[in-house]
Short mmCIF file of the C-alpha atoms (twelve columns), coordinates in Angstrom:
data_MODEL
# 
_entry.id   MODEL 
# 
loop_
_atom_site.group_PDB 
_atom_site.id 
_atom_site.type_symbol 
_atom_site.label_atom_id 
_atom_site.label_alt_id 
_atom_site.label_comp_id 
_atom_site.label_asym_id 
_atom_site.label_seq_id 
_atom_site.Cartn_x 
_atom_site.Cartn_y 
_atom_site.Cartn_z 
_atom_site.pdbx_PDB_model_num 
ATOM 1   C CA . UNK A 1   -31.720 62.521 -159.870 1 
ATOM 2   C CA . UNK A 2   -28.359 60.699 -160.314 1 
ATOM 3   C CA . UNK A 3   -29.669 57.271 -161.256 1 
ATOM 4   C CA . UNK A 4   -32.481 55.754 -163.758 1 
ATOM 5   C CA . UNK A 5   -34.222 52.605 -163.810 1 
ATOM 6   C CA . UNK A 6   -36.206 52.394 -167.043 1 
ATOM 7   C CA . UNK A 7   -38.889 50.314 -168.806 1 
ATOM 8   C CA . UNK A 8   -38.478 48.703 -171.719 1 
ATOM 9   C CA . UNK A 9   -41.627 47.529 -173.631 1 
ATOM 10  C CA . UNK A 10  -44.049 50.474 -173.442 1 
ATOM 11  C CA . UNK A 11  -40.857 52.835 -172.650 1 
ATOM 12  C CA . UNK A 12  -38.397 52.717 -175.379 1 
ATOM 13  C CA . UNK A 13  -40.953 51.079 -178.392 1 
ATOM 14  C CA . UNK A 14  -44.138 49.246 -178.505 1 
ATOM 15  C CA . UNK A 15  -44.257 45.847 -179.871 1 
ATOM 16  C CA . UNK A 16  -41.058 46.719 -182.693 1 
ATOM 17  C CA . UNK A 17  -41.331 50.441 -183.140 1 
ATOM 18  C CA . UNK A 18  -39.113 52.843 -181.212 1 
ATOM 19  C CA . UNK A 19  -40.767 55.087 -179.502 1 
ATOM 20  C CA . UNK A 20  -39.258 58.664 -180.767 1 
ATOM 21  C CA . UNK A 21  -36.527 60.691 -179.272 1 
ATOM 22  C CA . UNK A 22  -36.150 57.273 -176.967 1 
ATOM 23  C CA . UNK A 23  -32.832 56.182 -178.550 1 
ATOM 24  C CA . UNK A 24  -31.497 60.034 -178.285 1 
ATOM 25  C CA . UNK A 25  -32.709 60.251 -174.605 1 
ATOM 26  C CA . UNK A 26  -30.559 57.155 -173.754 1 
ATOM 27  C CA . UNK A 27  -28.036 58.635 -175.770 1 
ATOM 28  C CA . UNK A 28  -28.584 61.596 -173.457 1 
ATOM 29  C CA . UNK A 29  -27.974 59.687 -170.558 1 
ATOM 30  C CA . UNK A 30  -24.506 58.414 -171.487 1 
ATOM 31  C CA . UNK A 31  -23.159 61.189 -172.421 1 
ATOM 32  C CA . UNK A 32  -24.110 63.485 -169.465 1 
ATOM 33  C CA . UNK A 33  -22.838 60.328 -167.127 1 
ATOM 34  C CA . UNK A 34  -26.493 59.539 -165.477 1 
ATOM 35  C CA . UNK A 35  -25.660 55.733 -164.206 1 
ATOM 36  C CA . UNK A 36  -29.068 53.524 -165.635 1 
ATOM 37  C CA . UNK A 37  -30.327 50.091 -165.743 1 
ATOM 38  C CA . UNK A 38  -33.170 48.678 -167.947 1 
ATOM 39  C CA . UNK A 39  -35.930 47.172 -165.686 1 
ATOM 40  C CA . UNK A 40  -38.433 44.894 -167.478 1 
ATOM 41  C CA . UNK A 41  -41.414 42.272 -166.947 1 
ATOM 42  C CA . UNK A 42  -40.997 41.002 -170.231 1 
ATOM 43  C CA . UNK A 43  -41.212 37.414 -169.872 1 
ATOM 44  C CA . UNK A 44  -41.974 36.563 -173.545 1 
ATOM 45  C CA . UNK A 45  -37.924 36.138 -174.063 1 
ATOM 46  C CA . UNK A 46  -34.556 35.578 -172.841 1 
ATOM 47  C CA . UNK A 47  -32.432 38.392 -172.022 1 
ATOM 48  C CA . UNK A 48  -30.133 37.765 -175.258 1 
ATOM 49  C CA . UNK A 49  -33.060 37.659 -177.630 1 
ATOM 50  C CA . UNK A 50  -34.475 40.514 -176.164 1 
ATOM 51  C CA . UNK A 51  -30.813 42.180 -176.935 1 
ATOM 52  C CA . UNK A 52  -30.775 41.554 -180.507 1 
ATOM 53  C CA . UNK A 53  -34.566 42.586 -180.611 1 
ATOM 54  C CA . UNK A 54  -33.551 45.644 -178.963 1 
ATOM 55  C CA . UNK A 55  -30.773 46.095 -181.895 1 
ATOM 56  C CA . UNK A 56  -32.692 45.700 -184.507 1 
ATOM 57  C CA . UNK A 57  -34.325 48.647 -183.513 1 
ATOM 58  C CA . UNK A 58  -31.632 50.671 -182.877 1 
ATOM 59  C CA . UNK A 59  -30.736 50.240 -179.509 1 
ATOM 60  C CA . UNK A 60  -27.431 49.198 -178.672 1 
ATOM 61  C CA . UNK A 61  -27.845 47.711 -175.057 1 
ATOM 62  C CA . UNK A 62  -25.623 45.480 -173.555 1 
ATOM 63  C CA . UNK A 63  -27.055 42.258 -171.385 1 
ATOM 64  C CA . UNK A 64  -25.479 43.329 -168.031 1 
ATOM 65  C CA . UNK A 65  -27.513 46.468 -168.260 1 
ATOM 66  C CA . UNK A 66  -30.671 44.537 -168.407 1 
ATOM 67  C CA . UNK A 67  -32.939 42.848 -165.524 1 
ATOM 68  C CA . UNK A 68  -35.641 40.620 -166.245 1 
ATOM 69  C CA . UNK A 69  -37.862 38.923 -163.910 1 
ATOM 70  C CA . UNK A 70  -36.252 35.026 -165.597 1 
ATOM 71  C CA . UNK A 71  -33.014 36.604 -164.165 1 
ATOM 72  C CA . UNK A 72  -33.992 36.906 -161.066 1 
ATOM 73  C CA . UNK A 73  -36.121 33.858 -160.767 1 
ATOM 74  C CA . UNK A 74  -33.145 31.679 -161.999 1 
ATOM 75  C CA . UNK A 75  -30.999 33.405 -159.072 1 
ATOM 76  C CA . UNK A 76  -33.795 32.456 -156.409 1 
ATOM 77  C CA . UNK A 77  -34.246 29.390 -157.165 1 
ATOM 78  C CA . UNK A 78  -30.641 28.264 -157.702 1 
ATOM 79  C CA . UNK A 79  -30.247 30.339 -154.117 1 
ATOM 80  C CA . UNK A 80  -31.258 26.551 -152.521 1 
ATOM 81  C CA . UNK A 81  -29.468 22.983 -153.495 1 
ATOM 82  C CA . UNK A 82  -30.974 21.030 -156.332 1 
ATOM 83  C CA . UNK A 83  -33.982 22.882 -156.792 1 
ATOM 84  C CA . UNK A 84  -36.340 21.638 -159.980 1 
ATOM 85  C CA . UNK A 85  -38.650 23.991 -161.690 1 
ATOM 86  C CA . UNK A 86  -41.819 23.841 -164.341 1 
ATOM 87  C CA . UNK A 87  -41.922 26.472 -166.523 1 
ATOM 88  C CA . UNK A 88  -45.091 27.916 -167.644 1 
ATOM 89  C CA . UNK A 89  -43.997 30.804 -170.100 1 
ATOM 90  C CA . UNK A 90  -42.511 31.313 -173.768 1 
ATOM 91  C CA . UNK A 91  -40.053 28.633 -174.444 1 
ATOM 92  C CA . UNK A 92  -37.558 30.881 -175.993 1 
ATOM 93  C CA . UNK A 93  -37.106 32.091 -171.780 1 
ATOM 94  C CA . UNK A 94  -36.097 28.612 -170.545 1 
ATOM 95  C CA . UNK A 95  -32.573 30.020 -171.999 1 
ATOM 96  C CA . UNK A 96  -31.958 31.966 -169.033 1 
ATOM 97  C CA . UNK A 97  -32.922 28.951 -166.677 1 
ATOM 98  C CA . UNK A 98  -30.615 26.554 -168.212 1 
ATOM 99  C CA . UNK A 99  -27.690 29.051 -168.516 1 
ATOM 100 C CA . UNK A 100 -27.818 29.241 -164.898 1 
ATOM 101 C CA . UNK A 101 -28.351 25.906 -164.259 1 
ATOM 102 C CA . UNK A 102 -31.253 25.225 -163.325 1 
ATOM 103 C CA . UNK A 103 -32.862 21.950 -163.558 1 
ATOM 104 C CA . UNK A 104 -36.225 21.949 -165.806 1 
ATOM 105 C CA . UNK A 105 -38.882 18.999 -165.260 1 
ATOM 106 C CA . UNK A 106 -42.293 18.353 -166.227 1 
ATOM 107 C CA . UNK A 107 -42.905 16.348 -163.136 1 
ATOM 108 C CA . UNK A 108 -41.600 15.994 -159.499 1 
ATOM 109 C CA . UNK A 109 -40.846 20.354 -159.205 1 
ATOM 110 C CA . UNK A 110 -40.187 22.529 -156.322 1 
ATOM 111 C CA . UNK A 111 -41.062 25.416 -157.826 1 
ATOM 112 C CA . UNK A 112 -43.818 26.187 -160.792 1 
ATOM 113 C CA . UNK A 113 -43.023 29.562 -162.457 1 
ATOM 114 C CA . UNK A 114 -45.619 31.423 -164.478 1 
ATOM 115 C CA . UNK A 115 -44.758 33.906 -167.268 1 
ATOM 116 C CA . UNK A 116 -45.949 35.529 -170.518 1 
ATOM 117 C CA . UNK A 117 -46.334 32.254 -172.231 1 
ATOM 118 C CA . UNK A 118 -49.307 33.785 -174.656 1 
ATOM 119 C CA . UNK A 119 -50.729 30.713 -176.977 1 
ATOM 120 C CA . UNK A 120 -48.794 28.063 -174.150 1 
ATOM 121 C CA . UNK A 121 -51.184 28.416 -171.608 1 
ATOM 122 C CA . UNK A 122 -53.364 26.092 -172.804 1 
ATOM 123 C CA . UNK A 123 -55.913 24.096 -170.726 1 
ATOM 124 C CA . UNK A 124 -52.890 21.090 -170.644 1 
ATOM 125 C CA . UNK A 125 -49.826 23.255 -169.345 1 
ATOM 126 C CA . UNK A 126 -52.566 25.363 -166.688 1 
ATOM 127 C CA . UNK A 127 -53.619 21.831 -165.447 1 
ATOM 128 C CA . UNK A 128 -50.513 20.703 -165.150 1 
ATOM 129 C CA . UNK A 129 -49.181 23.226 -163.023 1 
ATOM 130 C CA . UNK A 130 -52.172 23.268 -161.148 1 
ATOM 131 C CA . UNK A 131 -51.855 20.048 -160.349 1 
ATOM 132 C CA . UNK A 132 -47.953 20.305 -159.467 1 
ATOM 133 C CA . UNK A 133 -49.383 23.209 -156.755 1 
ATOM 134 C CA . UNK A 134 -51.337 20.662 -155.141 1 
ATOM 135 C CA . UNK A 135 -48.744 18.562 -154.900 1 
ATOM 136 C CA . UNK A 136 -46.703 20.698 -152.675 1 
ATOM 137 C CA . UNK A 137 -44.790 23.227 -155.876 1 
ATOM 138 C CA . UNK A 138 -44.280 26.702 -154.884 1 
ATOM 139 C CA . UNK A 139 -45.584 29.214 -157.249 1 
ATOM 140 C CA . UNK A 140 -43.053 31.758 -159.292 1 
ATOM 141 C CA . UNK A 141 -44.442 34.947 -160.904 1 
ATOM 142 C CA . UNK A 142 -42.212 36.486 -163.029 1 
ATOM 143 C CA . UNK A 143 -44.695 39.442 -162.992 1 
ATOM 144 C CA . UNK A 144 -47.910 39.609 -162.507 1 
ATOM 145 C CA . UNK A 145 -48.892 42.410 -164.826 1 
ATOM 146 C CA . UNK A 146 -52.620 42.344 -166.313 1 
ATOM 147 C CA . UNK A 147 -51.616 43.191 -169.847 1 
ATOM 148 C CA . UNK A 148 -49.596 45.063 -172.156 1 
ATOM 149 C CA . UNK A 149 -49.776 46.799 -175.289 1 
ATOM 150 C CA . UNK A 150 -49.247 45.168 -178.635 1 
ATOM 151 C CA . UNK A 151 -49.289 47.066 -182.362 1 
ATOM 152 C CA . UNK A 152 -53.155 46.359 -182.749 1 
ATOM 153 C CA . UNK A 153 -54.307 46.582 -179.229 1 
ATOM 154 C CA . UNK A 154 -54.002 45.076 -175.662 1 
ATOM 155 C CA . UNK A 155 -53.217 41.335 -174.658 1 
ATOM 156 C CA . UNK A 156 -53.485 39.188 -172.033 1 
ATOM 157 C CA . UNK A 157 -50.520 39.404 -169.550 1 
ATOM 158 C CA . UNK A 158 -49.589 36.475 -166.947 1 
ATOM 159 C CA . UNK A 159 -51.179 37.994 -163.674 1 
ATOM 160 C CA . UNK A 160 -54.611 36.636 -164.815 1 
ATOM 161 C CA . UNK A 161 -52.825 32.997 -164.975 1 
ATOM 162 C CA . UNK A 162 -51.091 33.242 -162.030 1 
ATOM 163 C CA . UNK A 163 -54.545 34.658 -160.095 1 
ATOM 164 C CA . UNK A 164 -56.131 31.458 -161.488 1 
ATOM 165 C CA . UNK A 165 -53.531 29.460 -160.112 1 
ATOM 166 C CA . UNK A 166 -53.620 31.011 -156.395 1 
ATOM 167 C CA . UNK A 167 -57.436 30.837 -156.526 1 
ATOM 168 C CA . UNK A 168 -57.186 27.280 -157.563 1 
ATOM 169 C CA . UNK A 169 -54.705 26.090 -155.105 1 
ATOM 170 C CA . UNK A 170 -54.949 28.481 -152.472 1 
ATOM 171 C CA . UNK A 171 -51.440 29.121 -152.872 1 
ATOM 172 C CA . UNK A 172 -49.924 32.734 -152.975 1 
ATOM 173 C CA . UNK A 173 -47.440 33.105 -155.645 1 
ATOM 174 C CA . UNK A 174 -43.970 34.664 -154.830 1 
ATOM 175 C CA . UNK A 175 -43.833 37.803 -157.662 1 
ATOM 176 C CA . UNK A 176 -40.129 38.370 -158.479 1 
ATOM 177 C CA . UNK A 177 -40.515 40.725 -160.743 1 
ATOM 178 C CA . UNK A 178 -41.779 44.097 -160.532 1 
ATOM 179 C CA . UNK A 179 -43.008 45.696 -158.736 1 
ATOM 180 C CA . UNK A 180 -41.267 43.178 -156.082 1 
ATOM 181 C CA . UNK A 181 -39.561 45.442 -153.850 1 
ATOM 182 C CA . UNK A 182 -36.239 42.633 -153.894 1 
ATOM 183 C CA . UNK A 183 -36.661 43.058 -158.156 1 
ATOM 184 C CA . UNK A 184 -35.693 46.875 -157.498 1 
ATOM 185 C CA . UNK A 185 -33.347 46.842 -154.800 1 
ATOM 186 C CA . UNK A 186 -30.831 44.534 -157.316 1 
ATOM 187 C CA . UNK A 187 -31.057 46.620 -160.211 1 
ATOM 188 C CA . UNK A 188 -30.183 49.173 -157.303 1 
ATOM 189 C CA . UNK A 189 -27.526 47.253 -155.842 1 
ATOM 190 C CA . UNK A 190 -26.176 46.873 -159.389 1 
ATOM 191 C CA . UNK A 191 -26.269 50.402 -160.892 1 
ATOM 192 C CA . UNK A 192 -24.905 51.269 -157.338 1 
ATOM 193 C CA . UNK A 193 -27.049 53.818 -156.353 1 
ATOM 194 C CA . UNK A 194 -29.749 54.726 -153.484 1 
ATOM 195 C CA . UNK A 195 -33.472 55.138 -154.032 1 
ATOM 196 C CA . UNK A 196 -33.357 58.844 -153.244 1 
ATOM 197 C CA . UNK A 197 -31.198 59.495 -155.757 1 
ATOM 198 C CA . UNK A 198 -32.339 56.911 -158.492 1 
ATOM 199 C CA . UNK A 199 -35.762 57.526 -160.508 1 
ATOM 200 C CA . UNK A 200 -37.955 54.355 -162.468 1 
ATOM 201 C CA . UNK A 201 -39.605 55.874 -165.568 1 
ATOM 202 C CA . UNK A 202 -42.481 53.088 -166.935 1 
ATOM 203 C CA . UNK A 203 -45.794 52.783 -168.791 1 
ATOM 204 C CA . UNK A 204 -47.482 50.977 -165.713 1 
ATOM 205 C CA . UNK A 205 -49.012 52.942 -162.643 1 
ATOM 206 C CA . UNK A 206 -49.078 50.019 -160.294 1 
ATOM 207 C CA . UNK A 207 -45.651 48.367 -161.473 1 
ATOM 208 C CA . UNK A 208 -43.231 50.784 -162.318 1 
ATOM 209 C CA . UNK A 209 -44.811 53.927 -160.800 1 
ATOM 210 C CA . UNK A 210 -46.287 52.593 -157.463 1 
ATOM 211 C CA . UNK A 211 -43.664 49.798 -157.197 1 
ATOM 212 C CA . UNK A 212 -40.687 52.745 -157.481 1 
ATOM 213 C CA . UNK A 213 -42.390 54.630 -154.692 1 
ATOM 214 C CA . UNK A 214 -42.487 51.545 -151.883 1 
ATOM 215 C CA . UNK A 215 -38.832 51.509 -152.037 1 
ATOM 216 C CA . UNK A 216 -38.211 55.399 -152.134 1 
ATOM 217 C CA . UNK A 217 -37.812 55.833 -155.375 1 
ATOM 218 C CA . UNK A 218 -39.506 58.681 -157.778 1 
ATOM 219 C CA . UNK A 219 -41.671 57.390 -160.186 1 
ATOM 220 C CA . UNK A 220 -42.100 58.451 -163.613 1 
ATOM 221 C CA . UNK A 221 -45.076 57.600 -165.749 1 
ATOM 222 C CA . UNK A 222 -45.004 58.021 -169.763 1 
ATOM 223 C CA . UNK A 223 -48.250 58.143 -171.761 1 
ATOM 224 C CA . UNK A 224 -46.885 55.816 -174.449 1 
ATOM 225 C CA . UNK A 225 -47.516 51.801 -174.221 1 
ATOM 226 C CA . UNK A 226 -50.354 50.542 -172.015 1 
ATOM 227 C CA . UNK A 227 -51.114 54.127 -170.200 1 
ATOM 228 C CA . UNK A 228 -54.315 54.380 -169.665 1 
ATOM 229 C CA . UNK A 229 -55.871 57.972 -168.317 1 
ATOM 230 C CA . UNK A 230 -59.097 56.264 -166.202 1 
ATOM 231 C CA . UNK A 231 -56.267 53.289 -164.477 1 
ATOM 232 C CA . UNK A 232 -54.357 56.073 -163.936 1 
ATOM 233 C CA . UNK A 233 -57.327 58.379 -162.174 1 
ATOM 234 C CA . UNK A 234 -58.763 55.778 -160.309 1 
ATOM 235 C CA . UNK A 235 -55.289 54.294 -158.780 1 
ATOM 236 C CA . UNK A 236 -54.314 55.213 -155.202 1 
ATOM 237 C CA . UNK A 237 -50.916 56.019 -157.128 1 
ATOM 238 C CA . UNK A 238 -50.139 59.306 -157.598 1 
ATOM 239 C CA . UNK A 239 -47.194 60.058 -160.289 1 
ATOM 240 C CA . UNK A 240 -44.269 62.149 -159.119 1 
ATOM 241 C CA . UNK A 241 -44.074 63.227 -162.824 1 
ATOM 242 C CA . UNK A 242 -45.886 62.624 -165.732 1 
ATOM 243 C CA . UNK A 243 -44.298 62.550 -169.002 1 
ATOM 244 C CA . UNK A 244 -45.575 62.375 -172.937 1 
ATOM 245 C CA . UNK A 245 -42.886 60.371 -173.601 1 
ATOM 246 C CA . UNK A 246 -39.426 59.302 -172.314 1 
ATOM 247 C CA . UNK A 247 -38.199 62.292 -174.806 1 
ATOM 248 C CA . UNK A 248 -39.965 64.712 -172.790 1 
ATOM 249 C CA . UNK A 249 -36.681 63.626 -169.930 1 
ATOM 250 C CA . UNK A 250 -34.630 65.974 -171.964 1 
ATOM 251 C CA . UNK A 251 -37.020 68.591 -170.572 1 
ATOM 252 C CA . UNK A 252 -36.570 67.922 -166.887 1 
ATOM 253 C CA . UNK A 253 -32.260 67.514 -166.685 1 
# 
């Protein structure tokens, strides 16, 4: 392997502790010249909060090495003229919309875009964009993940929204996060290597693992965040490598 996409929540910490030997296996990384890119579904911030969240552990990660599913989103829908969207996710995200310049609305949308948006998705904001559905909005995933691991257990994650929403409507949502095969192939296009060469290392079998593999990749599952041993025996995903921990890379190079 030449290349690394790589997880973030679940990967490098869970909810604010580093997980160890992370920050020395990025370290690792640099200095040996491997080309990476951090590859996440968080959609509970924007990508400059989730930079100085990062620091404050330790991690000293610039924003251009980072992709988040709001990043892309913004890109796809400011792809067509005069687009208008309705968020459904953490408020803190609709930075990344407006920095690209894209033009929020409550009412009146082309597009309705679901993400993390924890105590937000109330029975008002669901009904709302429910109702926006009906009235001819596209639907936005910005992942569609079924949870993820916080310090005192597992939480809700936005796929069960978003499945609401299609089953309401009868709408399929557009997922532009991972494991969106166009999600990967930008980070790719970006750290400027080819699947064969590049490897995704996350906490999710379906996601990162199984999502890595439809586009030629090698995927690389870590036993720290949301890994679970009976998803992981009763997926139709099979690992190309299983590690402890991202410090068990060291191993492997």
């Amino acid at each position: 392997m030449k290349a690394f996409l790589i997880d973030l929540d679940g990967v490098l910490y869970v909810d604010r502790t580093p997980i160890e030997g992370a920050k020395e296996t990025v370290a690792m990384l640099e200095e040996r010249g491997y080309r990476y890119r951090f590859v996440s579904n968080t959609t509970s911030k924007c990508r400059s909060t989730l930079v100085r969240f990062l620091g404050e552990m330790g991690f000293e990660i610039p924003e251009e090495r980072i992709f988040t599913p709001a990043i892309a989103a913004a890109e796809r829908i400011r792809s067509e003229k005069d687009n208008r969207c309705f968020l459904l996710t953490r408020r803190d995200v609709r930075r990344d919309f407006q920095e690209a310049g894209v033009p929020l609305a409550e009412e009146e949308v082309d597009f309705v875009v679901v993400g993390d948006a924890e105590t937000d998705f109330t029975f008002e904001r669901l009904n709302r964009a429910f109702r926006l559905v009906m009235d001819g909005a596209e639907i936005i995933a910005l992942e569609k993940d079924r949870y993820w691991m916080g310090s005192d257990g597992l939480y809700l994650s936005a796929g069960p929204f978003v499945s609401a929403l299609e089953y309401a409507t009868g709408t399929l949502a557009e997922v532009v996060g991972k494991p969106s095969p166009e999600f990967f192939e930008t980070a790719l296009k970006d750290l400027g290597a080819s699947p064969e060469e590049t490897a995704m290392i996350g906490d999710d079998i379906n996601s990162d693992v199984g999502g890595a593999q439809n586009v030629d990749m090698m995927g690389i599952l870590v036993r720290t965040g949301k890994y679970r041993e009976d998803v992981v025996e009763y997926s139709n995903v099979i690992p190309d490598l299983i590690l402890e921990s991202i410090s068990e890379l060291r191993e492997h190079l």
